[in-house]
N, C-alpha and C positions, 0 to 999 in steps of 0.2 A: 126752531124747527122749520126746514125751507115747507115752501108751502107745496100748495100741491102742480101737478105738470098740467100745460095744457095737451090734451090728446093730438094736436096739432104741432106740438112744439118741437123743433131738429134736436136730436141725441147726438151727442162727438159721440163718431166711431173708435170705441177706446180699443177694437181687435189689433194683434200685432202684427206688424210689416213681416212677410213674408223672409225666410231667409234667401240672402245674394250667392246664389252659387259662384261656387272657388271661394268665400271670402275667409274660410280658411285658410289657403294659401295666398291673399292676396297680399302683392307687394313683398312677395320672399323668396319670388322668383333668380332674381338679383344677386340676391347677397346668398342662398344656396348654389349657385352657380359656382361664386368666388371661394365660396369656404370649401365646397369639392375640391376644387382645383388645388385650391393651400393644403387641403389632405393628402390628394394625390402627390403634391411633391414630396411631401413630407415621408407617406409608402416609400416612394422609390427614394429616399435618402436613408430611411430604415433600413428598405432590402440591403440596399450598400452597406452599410454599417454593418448585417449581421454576413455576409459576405468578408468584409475587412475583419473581423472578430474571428472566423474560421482562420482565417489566415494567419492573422496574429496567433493563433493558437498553434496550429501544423507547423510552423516555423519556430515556434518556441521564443518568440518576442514579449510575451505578455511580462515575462520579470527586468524589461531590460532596463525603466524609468519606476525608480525607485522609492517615488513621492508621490503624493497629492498635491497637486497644487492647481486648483481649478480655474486662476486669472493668470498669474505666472507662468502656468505650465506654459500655456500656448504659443509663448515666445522658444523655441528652440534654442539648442545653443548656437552663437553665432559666431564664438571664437577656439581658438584651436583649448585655450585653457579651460573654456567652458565645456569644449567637448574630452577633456583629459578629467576633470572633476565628475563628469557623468559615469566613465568608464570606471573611476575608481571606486564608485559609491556604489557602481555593479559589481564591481571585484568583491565586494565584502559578502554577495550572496552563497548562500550554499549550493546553488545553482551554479554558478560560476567555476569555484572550488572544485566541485564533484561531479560534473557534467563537463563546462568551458572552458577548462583553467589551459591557460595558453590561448589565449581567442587572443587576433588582432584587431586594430580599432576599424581596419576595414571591415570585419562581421561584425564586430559591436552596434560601428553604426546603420550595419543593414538592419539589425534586428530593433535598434531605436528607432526607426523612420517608422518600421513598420506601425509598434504601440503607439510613437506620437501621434500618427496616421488616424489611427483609431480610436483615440481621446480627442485629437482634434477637430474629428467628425464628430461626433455626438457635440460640442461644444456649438459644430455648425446650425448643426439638425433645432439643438436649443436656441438658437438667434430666429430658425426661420420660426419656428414655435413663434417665440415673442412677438416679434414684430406682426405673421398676421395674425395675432391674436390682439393686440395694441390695435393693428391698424382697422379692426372690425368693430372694435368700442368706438374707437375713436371717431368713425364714419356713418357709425352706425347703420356698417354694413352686417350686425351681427343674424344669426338667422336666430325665431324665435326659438327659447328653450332651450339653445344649444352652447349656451354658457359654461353652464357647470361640466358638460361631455367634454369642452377643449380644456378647463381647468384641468379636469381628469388626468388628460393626457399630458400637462405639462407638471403636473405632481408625477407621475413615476414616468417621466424623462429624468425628472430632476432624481427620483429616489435609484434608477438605475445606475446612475455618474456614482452613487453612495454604495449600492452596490457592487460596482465595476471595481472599487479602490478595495472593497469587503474582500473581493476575491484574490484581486493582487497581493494583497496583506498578508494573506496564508500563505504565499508561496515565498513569500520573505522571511518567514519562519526557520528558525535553525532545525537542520534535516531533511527542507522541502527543498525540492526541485523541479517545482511545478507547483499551481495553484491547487486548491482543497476542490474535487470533482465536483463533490456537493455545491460546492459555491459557483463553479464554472455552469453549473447546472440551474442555479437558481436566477443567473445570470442573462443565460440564454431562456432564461423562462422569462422571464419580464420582457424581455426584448419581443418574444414571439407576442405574449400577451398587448403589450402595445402595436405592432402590428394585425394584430387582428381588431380591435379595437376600431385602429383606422380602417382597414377595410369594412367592415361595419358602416362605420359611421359614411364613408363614402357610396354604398350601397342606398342605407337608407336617405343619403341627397340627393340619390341618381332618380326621386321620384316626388310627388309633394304628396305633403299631410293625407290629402284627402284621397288621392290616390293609394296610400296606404292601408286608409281605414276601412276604405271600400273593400281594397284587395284582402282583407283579415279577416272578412267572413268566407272568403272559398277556402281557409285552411287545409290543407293536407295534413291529419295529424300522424299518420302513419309515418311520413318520410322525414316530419321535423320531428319525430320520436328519434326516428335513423340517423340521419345526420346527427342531431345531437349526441348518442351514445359514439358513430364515427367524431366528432370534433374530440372528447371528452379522452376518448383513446388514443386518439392522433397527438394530441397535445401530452399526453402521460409516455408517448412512445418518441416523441421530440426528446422530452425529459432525460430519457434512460440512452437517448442515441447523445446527448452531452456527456452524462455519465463514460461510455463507453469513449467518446473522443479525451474528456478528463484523462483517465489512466491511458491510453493510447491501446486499448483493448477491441481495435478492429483492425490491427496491425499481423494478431496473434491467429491463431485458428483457421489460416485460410481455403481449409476443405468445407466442403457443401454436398449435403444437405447436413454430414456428419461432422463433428468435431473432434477432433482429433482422434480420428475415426470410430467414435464412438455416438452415440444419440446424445451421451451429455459430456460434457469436457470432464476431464479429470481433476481430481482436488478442488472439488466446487467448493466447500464448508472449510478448506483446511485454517484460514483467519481465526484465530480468538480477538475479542468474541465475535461471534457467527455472526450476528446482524451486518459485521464491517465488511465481510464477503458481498449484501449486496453493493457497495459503492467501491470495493478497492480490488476484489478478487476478476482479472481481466475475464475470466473464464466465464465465472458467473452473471456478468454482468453482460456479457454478450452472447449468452446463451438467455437470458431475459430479453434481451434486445430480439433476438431471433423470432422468441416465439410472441412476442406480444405481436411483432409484423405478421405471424400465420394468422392470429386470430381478429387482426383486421382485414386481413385479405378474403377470409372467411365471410366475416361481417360487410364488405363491398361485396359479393356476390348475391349476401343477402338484399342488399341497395337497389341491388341492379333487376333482381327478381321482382321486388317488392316497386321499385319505379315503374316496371310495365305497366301495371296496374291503374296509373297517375291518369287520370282524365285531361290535365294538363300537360299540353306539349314542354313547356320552358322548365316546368318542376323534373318530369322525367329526363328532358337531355341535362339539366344540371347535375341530377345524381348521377348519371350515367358518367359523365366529365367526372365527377368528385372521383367515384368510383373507379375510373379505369386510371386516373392518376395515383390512387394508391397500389396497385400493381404496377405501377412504370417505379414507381419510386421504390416500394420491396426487389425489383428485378437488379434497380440499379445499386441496392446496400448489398443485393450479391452478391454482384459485380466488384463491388468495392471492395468488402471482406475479402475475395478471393484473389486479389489483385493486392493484397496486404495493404489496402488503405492508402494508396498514392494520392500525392495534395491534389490534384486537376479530378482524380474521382471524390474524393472525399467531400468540395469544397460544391460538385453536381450534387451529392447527395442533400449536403444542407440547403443548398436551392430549392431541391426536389421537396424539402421539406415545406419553405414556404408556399411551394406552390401547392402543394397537397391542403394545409390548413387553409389558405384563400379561396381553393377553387369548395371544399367544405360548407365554407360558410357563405357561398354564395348559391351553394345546392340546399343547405337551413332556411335562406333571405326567399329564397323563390319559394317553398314552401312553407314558409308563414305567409308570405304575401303573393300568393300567387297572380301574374297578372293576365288581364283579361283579353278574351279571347274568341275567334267569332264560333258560332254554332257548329257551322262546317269544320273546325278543326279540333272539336272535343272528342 
C-alpha cells in the first residue's frame, strides 16, 4: 500500500495533449494529389473507351474478332496469311452469311481495327490501373483508406474484359447477327458504373478528410434526396438508351412528339412471350426510352425549383448544371431519333450521356458536403 502524499508533493499532469489541427489530414496532402491525377487519366481513358464502344457498335464491328484471347489478342495480325485466317474465321459467323457475305478484306479489315481498337484499349486503361496502383504501394504514396476503393476499381475493369467477351459470345450464336441487347446493356452498364465510381472518388480527393467531415454537417437533405432519385434514373435511362442502340431501335420511328403518328407505336406486345417486347420489340423499347426522358425532364424542373431554395450558392448552381444538362441531352435524343440515328448524332448522344451522370454526381457531392461560405453570400 504506497503511503500517504505529501500535501506539497508535484502531481504528473496525466491530462491529454490537446488535438493538432489538420492531423487528420496530415501528410496526405501528397500522395491525394497523385492518386487524383491517376484517376483523372484513367476518366478520360474511360470516356474514350465508352466513345470507341459506340462506334464499335454503329459500325457493326463488335463480331469481327472472333476469340478471346486476352495476352495474344493484342498482337494483331501482322501477315497477309494471318490476316486471311482472321477473315475466314469471320466468314463462319451468321453475321457474315446473312448480313456481309461478299464483304472484301478492305471492310473486313475496317471493321477489325475498329474492335481490336476497342479491346486494345481497355487492355491499356488496365496497365495504367496497375502500374499506378503498384507504383502507390510501392512508394508509399498510397492515400489513407483508399486501398480497397482502387482494388474495387481494378476487379470490375477486370470483370468488364469478362463481360465484353459475354456479349460478343452471343452474337457468335447461330441466328444472331448482332450481340444479345441485354448483354450490350449490361455491358455499357459496368462501364458507366466505373466511371462514375472514378468520378466520385476524384470528387471526394478534390478536398481532405477534415474538410469533408466539417462540410457533412451543413447537409442539404432535400437536394441529395434529388439528385439521388435524378442519378438512380439517369442511370436506369442509360440502360434502356443501350437497349434501344442493341436492336438499332432509334433508327425506326423518326416523328416527334408521335410515333408513328400515334401516342404509342404500333404492335407494341405483338413478341411471344410479351416480356421479350421489352428488350427486342424496337417499338416498345423506344417508346420506354421516350418517356422515362419526360419523367426526368419533369423531375430536373423539380431540381431546379427545389435548388432556389439552397442557402448554399455552389449546391444550387450544381443542381442547376445537372438539371439543365438533362434537357440538352433529352433535346439532343430528339434530334437524334428524328434524324434516324446518324453515327456523329448518335455517338453526341452517348457523350451527353456521360456528361449528364458526372455533372449529377457532382450536383449529390456538393450537397452532401456542402462547402463553406462567407455570411455575405448565404
Amino acid at each position: 500500500m504506497s503511503g500517504k502524499r505529501s500535501i506539497f508533493e508535484e502531481v504528473e499532469d496525466t491530462r491529454k495533449a490537446a488535438a493538432t489541427p489538420g492531423a487528420l489530414s496530415a501528410g496526405q496532402g501528397r500522395r491525394r494529389n497523385f492518386a487524383r491525377a491517376w484517376l483523372m487519366v484513367l476518366f478520360a481513358m474511360v470516356v474514350v473507351m465508352i466513345v470507341v464502344g459506340g462506334l464499335t457498335r454503329l459500325t457493326d464491328s463488335g463480331l469481327s474478332i472472333t476469340e478471346w484471347a486476352p495476352i495474344s489478342g493484342a498482337v494483331p495480325p501482322m501477315s497477309e496469311a494471318d490476316w486471311q485466317a482472321e477473315f475466314a474465321a469471320y466468314q463462319q459467323t451468321d453475321e457474315y452469311r446473312l448480313q456481309n457475305a461478299g464483304m472484301s478484306m478492305a471492310e473486313f479489315r475496317y471493321i477489325y481495327w475498329w474492335e481490336w481498337g476497342h479491346r486494345q484499349l481497355g487492355r491499356v486503361i488496365g496497365l495504367v490501373w496497375a502500374l499506378g496502383f503498384a507504383f502507390m504501394l510501392a512508394t508509399g504514396r498510397m492515400p489513407r483508406g483508399w486501398t480497397g476503393r482502387f482494388v474495387l476499381l481494378g476487379a470490375l475493369g477486370g470483370l468488364q474484359g469478362a463481360i465484353g467477351w459475354w456479349m460478343v459470345h452471343s452474337g457468335l450464336q447461330a441466328g444472331m447477327v448482332d450481340v444479345a441487347s441485354y448483354r450490350l446493356a449490361t455491358h455499357l452498364g459496368i462501364a458507366f458504373l466505373i466511371l462514375s465510381l472514378i468520378a466520385w472518388y476524384v470528387l471526394r480527393l478534390s478536398r481532405d478528410e477534415a474538410d469533408l467531415l466539417q462540410a457533412r454537417r451543413g447537409l442539404d437533405r432535400t437536394m441529395k434526396g434529388m439528385t439521388t432519385g435524378l442519378l438512380h434514373l439517369s442511370f436506369v435511362q442509360m440502360l434502356i438508351g443501350a437497349l434501344v442502340a442493341g436492336i438499332d431501335a432509334g433508327r425506326l420511328f423518326p416523328d416527334w412528339p408521335l410515333m408513328a403518328g400515334g401516342i404509342m407505336p404500333p404492335d407494341m406486345w405483338q413478341i411471344e412471350p410479351v416480356w421479350r417486347n421489352l428488350f427486342e420489340n424496337a417499338g416498345t423499347v423506344q417508346f420506354i426510352h421516350r418517356v422515362v426522358g419526360y419523367v426526368l425532364a419533369a423531375l430536373a424542373i423539380g431540381v431546379v425549383l427545389a435548388a432556389r431554395k439552397s442557402a448554399n450558392r455552389a449546391v444550387k448552381g450544381a443542381a442547376q448544371v445537372a438539371a439543365a444538362m438533362i434537357f440538352v441531352q433529352a433535346t439532343l435524343g430528339v434530334v437524334t431519333v428524328m434524324h434516324s440515328s446518324p453515327l456523329y448524332l448518335a455517338i453526341l448522344h452517348q457523350l451527353g450521356a456521360v456528361f449528364t451522370i458526372v455533372l449529377i454526381l457532382r450536383a449529390r457531392f456538393a450537397a452532401m458536403h456542402p462547402p463553406m461560405q462567407s455570411a455575405r453570400g448565404a
